[in-house]
N, CA, C and O of each residue as an XYZ file, in Angstrom:
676
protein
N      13.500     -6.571     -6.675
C      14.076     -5.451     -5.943
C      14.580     -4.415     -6.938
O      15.184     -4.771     -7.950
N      14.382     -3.366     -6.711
C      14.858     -2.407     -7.457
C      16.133     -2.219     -7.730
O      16.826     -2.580     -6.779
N      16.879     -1.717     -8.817
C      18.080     -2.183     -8.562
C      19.014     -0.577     -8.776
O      18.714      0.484     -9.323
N      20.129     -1.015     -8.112
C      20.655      0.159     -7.971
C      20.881      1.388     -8.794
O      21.115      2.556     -8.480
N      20.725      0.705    -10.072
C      20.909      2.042    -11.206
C      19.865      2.996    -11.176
O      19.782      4.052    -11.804
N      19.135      2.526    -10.423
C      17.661      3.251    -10.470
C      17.687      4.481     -8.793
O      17.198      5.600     -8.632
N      18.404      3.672     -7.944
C      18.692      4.322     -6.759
C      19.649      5.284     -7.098
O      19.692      6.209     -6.287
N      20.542      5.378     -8.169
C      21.978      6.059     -8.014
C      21.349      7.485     -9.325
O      22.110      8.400     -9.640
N      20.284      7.404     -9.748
C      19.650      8.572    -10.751
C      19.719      9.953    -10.009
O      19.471      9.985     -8.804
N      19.951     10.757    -10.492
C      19.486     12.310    -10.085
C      17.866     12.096     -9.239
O      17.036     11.282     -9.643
N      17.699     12.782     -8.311
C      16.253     12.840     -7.467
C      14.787     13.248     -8.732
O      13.583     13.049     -8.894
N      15.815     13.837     -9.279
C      14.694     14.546    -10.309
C      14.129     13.108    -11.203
O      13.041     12.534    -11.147
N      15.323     12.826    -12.002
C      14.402     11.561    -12.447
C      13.958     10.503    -11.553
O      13.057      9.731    -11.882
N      14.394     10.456    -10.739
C      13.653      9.580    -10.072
C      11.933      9.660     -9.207
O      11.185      8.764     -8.813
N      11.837     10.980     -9.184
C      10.587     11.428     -9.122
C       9.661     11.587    -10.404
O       8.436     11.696    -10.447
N      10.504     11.572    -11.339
C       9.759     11.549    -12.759
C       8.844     10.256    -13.027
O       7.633     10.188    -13.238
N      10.146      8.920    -12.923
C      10.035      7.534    -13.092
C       8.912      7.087    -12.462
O       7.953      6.524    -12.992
N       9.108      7.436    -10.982
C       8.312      7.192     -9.790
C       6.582      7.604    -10.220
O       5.628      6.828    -10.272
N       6.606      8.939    -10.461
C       5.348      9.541    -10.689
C       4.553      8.689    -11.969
O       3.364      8.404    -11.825
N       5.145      8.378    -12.980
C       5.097      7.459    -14.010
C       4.274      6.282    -13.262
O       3.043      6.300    -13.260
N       5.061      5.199    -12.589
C       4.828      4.187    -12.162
C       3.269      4.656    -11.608
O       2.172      4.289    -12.030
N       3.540      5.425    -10.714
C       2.294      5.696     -9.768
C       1.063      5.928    -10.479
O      -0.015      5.496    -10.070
N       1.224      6.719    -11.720
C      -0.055      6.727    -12.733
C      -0.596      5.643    -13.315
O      -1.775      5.292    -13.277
N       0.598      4.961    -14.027
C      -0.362      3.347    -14.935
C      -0.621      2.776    -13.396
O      -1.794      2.904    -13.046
N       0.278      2.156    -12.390
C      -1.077      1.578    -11.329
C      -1.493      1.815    -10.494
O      -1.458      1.141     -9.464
N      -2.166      3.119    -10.692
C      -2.785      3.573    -10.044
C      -4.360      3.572    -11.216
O      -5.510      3.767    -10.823
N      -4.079      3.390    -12.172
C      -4.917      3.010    -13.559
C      -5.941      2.137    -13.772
O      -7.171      2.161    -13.818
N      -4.810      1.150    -13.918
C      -4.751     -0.479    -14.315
C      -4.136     -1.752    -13.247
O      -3.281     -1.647    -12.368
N      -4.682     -2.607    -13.557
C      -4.738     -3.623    -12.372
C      -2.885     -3.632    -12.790
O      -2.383     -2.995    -13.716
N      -2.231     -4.426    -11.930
C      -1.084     -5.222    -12.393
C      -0.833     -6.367    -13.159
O       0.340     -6.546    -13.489
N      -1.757     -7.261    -13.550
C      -1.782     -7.961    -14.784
C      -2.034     -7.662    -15.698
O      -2.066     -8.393    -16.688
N      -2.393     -6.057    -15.653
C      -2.618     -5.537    -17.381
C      -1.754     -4.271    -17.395
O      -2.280     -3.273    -17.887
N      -0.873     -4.199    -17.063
C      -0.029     -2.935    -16.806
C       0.800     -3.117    -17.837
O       1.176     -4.228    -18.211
N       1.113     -2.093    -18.326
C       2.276     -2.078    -19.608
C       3.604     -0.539    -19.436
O       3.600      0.600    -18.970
N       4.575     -1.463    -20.145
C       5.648     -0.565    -19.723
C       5.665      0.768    -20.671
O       6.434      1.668    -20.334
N       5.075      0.897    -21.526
C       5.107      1.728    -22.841
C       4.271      3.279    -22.527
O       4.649      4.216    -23.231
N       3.207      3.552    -21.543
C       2.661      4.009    -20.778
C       4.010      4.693    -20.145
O       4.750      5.538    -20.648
N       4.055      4.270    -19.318
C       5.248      4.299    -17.724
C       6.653      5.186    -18.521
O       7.050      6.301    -18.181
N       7.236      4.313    -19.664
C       8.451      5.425    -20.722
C       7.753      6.143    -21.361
O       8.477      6.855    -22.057
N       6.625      6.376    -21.526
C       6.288      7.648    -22.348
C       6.270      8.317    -21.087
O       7.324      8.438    -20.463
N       5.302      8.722    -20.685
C       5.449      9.402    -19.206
C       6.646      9.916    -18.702
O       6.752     11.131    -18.534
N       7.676      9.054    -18.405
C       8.510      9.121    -18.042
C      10.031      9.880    -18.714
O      11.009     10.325    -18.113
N       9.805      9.818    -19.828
C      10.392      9.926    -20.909
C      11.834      9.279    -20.634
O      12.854      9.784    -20.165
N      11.584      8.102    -21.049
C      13.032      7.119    -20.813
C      12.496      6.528    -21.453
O      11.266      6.510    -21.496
N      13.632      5.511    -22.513
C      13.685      4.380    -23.256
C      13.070      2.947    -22.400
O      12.886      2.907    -21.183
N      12.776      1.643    -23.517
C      12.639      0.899    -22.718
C      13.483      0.073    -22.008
O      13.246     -0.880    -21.267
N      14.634      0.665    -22.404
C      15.936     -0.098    -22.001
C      16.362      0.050    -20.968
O      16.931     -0.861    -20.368
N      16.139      1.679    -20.309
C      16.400      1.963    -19.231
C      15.511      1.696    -18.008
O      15.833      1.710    -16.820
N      14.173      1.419    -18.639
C      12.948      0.830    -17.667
C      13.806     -0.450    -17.168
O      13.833     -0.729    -15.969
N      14.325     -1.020    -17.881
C      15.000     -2.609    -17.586
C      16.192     -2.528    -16.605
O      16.386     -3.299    -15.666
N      17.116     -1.268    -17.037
C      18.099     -0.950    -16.207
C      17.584     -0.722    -15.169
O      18.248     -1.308    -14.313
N      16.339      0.072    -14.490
C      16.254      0.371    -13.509
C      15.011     -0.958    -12.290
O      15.107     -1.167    -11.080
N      14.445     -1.294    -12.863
C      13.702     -2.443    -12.574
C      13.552     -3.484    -13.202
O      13.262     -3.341    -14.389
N      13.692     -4.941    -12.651
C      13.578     -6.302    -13.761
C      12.433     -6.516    -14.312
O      12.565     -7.432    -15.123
N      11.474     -6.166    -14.282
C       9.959     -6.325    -15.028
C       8.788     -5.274    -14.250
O       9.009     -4.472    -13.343
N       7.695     -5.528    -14.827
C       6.396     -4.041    -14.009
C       6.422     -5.091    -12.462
O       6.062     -4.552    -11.416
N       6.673     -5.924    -12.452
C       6.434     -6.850    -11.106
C       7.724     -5.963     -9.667
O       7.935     -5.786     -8.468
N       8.056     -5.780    -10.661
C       9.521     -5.148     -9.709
C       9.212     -3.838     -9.224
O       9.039     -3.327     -8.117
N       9.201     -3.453    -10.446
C       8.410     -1.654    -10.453
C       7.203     -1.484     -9.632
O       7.161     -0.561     -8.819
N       6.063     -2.425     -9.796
C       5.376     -2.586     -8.944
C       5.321     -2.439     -7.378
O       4.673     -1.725     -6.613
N       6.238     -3.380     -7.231
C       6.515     -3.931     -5.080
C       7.232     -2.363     -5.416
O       6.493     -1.491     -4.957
N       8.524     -1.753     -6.121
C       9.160     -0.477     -5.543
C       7.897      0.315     -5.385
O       8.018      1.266     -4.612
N       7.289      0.233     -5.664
C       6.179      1.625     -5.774
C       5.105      1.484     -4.352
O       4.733      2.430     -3.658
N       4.677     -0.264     -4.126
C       3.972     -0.016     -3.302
C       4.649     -0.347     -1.648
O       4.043     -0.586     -0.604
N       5.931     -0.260     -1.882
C       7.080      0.276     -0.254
C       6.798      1.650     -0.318
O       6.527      2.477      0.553
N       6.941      1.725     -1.762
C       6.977      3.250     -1.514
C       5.812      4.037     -0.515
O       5.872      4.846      0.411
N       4.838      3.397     -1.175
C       3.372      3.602     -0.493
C       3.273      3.391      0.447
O       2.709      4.328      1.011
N       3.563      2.423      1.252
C       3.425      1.712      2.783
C       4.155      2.637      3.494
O       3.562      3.131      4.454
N       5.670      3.134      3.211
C       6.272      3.590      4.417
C       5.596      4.907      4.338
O       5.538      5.405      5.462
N       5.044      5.678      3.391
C       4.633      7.293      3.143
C       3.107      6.948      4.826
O       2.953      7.431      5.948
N       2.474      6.027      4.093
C       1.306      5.435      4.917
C       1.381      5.070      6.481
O       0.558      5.258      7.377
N       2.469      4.567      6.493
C       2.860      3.702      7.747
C       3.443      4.821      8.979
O       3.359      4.717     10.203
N       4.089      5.968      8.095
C       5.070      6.794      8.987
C       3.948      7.833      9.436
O       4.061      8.779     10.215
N       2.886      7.412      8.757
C       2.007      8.805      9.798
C       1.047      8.412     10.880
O       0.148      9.040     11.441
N       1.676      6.709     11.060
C       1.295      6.221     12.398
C       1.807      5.755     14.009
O       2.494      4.757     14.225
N       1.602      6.149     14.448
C       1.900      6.791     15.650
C       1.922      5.233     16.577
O       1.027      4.914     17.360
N       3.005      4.493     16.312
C       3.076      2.838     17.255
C       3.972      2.657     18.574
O       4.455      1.651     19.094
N       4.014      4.230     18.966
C       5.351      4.210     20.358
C       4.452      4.129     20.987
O       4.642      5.187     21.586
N       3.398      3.691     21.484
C       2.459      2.934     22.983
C       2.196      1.649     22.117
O       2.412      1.262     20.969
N       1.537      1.135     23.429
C       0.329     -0.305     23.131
C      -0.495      0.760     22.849
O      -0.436      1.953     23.147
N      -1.443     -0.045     22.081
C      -2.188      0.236     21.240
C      -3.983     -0.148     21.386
O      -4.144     -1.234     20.829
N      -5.296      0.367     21.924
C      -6.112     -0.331     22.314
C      -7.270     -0.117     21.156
O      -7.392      0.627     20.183
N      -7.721     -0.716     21.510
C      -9.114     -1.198     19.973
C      -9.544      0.328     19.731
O      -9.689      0.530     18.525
N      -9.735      1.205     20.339
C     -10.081      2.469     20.527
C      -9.024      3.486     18.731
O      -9.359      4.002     17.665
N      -7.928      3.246     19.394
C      -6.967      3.961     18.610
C      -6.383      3.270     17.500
O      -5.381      3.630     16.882
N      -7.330      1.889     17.217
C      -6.402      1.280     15.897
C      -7.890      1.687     15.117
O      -7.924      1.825     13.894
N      -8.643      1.794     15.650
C     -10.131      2.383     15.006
C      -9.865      3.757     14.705
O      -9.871      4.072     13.515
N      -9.619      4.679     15.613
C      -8.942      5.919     15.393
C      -7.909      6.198     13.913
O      -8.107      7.123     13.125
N      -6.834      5.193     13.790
C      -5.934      5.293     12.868
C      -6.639      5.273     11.804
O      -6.728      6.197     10.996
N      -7.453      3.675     11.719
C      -8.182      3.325     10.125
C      -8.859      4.453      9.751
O      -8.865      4.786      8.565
N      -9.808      5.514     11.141
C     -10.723      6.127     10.033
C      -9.929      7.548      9.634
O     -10.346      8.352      8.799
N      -8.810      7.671     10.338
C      -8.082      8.681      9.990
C      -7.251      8.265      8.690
O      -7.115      9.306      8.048
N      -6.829      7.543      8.227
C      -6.170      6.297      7.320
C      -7.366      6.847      6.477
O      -7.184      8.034      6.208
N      -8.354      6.421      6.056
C      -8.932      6.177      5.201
C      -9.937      7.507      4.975
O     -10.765      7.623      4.072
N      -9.661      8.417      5.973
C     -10.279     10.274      5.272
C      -9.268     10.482      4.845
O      -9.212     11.245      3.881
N      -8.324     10.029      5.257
C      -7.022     11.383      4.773
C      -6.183     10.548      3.642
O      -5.024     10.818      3.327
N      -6.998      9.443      3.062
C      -6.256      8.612      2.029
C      -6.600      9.016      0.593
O      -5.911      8.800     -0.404
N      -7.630      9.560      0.646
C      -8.498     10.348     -0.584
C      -7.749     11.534     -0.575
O      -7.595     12.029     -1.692
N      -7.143     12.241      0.541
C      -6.382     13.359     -0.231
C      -5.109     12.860     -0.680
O      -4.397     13.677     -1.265
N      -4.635     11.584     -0.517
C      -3.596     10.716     -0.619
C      -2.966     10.555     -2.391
O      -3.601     10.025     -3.303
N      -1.584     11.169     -2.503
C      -1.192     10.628     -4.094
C      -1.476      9.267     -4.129
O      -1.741      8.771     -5.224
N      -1.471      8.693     -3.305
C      -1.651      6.744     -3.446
C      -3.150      6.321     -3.371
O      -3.442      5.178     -3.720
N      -3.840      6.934     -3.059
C      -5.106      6.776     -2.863
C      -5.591      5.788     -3.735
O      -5.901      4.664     -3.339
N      -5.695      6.261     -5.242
C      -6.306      4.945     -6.615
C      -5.316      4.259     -6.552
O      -5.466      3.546     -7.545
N      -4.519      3.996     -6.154
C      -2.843      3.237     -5.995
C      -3.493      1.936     -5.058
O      -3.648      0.781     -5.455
N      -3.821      2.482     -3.703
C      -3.696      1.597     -2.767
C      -5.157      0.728     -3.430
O      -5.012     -0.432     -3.815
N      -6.643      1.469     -3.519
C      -7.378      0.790     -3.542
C      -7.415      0.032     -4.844
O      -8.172     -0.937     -4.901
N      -6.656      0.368     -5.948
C      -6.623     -0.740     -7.003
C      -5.813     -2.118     -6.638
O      -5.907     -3.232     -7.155
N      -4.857     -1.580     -5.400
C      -4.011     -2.795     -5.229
C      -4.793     -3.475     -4.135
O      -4.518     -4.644     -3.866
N      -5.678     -2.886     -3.528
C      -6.125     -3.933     -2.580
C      -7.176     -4.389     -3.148
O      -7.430     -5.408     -2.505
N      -8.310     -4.219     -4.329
C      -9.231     -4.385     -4.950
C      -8.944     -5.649     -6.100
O      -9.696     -6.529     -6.521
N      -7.531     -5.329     -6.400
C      -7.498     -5.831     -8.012
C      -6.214     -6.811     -7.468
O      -6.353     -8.021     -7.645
N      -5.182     -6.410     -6.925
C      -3.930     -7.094     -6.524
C      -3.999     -7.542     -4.815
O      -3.221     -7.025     -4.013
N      -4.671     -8.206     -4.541
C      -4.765     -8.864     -3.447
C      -3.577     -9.913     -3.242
O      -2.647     -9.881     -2.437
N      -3.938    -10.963     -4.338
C      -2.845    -11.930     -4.104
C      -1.437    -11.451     -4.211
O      -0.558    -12.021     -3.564
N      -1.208    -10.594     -4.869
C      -0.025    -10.216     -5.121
C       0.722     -9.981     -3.853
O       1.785    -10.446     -3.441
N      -0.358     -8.902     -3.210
C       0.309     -8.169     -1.907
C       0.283     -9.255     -0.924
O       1.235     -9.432     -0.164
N      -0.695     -9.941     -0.905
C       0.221    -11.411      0.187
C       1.077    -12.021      0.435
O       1.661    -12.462      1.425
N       1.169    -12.033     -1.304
C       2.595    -13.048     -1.398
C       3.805    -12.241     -1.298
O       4.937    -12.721     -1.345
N       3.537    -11.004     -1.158
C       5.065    -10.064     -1.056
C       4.675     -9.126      0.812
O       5.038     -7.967      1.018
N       4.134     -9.737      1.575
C       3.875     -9.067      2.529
C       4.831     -9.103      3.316
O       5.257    -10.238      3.523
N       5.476     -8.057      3.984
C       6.503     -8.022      5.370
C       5.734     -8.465      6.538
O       6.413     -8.658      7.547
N       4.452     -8.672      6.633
C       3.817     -9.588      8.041
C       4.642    -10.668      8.077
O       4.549    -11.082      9.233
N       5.409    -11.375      7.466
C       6.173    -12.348      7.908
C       6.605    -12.011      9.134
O       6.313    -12.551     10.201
N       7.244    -11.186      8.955
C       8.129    -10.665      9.985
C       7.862    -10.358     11.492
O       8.580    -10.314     12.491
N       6.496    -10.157     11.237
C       5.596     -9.592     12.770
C       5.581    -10.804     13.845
O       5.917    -11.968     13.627
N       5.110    -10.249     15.054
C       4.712    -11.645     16.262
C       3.797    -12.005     15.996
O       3.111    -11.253     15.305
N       3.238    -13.330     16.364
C       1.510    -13.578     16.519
C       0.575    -12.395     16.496
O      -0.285    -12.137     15.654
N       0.958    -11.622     17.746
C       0.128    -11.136     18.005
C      -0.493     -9.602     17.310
O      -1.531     -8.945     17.376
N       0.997     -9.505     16.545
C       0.616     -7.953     16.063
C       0.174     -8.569     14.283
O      -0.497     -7.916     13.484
N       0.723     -9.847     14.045
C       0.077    -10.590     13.285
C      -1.262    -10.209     12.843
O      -1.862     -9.713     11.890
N      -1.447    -10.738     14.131
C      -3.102    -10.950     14.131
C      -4.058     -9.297     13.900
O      -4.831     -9.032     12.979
N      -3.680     -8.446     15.023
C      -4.277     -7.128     14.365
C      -4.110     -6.956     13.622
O      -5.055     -6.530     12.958
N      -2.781     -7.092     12.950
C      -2.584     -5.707     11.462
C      -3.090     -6.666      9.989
O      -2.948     -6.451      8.786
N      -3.860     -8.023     10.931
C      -4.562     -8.726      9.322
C      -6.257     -7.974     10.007
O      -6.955     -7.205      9.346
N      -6.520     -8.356     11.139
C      -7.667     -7.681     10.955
C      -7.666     -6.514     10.331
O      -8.359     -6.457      9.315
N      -7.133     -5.648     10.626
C      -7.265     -3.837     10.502
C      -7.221     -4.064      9.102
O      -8.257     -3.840      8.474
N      -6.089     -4.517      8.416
C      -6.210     -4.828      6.804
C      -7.234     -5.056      6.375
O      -7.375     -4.331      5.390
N      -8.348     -5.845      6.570
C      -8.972     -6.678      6.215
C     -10.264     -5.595      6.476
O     -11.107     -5.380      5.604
N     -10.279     -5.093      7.519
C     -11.489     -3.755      7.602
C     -11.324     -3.155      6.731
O     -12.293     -3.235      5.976
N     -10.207     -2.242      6.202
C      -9.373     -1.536      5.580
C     -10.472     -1.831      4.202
O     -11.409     -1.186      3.731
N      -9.689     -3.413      3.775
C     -10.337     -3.815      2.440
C     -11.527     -3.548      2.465
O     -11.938     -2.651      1.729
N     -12.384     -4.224      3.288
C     -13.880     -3.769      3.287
C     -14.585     -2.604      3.022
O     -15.557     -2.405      2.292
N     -13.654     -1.542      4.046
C     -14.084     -0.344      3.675
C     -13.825      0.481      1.969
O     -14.546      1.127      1.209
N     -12.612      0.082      1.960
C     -12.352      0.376      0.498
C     -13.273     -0.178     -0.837
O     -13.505      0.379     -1.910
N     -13.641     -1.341     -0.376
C     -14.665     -1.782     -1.563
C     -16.230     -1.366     -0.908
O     -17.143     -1.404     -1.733
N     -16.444     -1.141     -0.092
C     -17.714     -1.058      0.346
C     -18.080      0.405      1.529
O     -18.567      0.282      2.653
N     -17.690      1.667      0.882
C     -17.547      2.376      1.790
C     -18.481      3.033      2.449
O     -18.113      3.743      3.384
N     -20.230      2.930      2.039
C     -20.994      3.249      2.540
C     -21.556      2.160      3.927
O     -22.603      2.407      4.526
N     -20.687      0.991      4.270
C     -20.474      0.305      5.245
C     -19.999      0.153      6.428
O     -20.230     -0.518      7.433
N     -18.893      1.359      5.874
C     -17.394      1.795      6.789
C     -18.053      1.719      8.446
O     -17.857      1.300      9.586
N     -18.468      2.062      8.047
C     -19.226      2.533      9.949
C     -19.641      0.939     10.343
O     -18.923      0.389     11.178
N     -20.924      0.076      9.696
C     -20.564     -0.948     10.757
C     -19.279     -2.119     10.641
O     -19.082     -2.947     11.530
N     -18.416     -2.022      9.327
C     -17.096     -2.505      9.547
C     -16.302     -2.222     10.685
O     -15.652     -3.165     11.138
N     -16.216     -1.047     11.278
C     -15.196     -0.561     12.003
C     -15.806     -0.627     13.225
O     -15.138     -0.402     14.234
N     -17.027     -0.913     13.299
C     -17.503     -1.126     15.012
C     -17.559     -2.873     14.944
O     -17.814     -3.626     15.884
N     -17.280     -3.194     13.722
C     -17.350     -4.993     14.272
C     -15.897     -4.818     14.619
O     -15.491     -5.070     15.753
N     -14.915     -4.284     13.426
C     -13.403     -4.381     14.123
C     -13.388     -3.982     15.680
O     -13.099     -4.926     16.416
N     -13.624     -2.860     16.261
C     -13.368     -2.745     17.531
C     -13.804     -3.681     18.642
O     -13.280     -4.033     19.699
N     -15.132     -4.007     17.931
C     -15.849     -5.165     18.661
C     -14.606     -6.308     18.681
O     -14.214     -6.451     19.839
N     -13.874     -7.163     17.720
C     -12.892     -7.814     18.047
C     -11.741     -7.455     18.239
O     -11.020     -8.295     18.777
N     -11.262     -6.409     17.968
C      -9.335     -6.024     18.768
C     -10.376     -5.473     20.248
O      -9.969     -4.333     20.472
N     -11.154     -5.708     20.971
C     -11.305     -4.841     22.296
C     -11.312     -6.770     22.853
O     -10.434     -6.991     23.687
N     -12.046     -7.843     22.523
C     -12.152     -9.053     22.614
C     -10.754     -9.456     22.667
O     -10.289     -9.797     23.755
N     -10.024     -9.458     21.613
C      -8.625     -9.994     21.403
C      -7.570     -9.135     22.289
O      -6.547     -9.603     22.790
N      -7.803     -8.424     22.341
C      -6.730     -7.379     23.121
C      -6.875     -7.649     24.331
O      -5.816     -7.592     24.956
N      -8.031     -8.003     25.097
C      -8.144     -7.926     26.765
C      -7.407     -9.877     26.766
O      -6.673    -10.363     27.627
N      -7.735    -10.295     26.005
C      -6.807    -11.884     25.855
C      -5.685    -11.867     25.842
O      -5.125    -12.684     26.572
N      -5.030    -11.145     25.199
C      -3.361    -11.152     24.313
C      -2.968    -10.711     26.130
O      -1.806    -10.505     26.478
């Protein structure tokens, strides 16, 4: 978790730091990420990299909340939701992710840091059932991201199952 010295900075550096982070991984996988990159950039010591996060693992998860809620808040979840419009979201999600600062961000982390993001996922938290979509939609998501001249019949098999699963639930 990020730790507070890092929350309590002027906005300015903290958009500095931030922008930093966002470049090396947005780069480099997270097992080859280095902090020396990130303080040059940044122009902070490495001491203060430490003050403000416990290792790139830390810096890491801050960066990709960061990403999720920027991602998450431009989706629209005040109705139920039908296979129609979670298809709608992804392909809107994924045109408008290329104009996205996170864009090489997200797809290195879903390409290169898979396990990572599992093991730090807030789906804990979800019901069964929204469980269950927001691993499919993920999981299209991935596909499309590694395989994007596919996108099209990925996203008609997804609808093909949230229209199946949805008339069940």
């Amino acid at each position: 978790m990020v730790k507070s010295t890092f929350l309590n900075l002027p906005a300015e550096k903290q958009a500095r730091i931030t922008q930093a982070l966002l470049h090396e991984f947005s780069r480099v996988p997270l097992a080859t990420a280095q902090v020396a990159p990130i303080i040059k950039q940044a122009q902070i010591a490495r001491g203060a990299f430490y003050k403000y996060f416990t290792d790139l693992t830390d810096a890491y998860q801050y960066l990709y909340q960061l990403a999720l809620a920027d991602i998450h808040q431009k989706l629209n979840f005040s109705k139920a939701l039908t296979a129609k419009d979670y298809i709608l979201l992804i392909t809107n999600f994924l045109s408008g992710t290329k104009n996205s600062p996170y864009y090489d961000f997200i797809r290195l982390s879903v390409t290169q840091n898979d396990y990572f993001l599992r093991l730090h996922s807030p789906m804990k938290q979800l019901a069964s059932k929204d469980w269950a979509v927001t691993t499919l939609c993920h999981e299209a998501i991935f596909a499309c991201l590694l395989e994007p001249e596919h996108q099209e019949l990925y996203l008609a098999r997804l609808e093909e199952a949230l229209t199946t699963f949805l008339k069940g639930a």
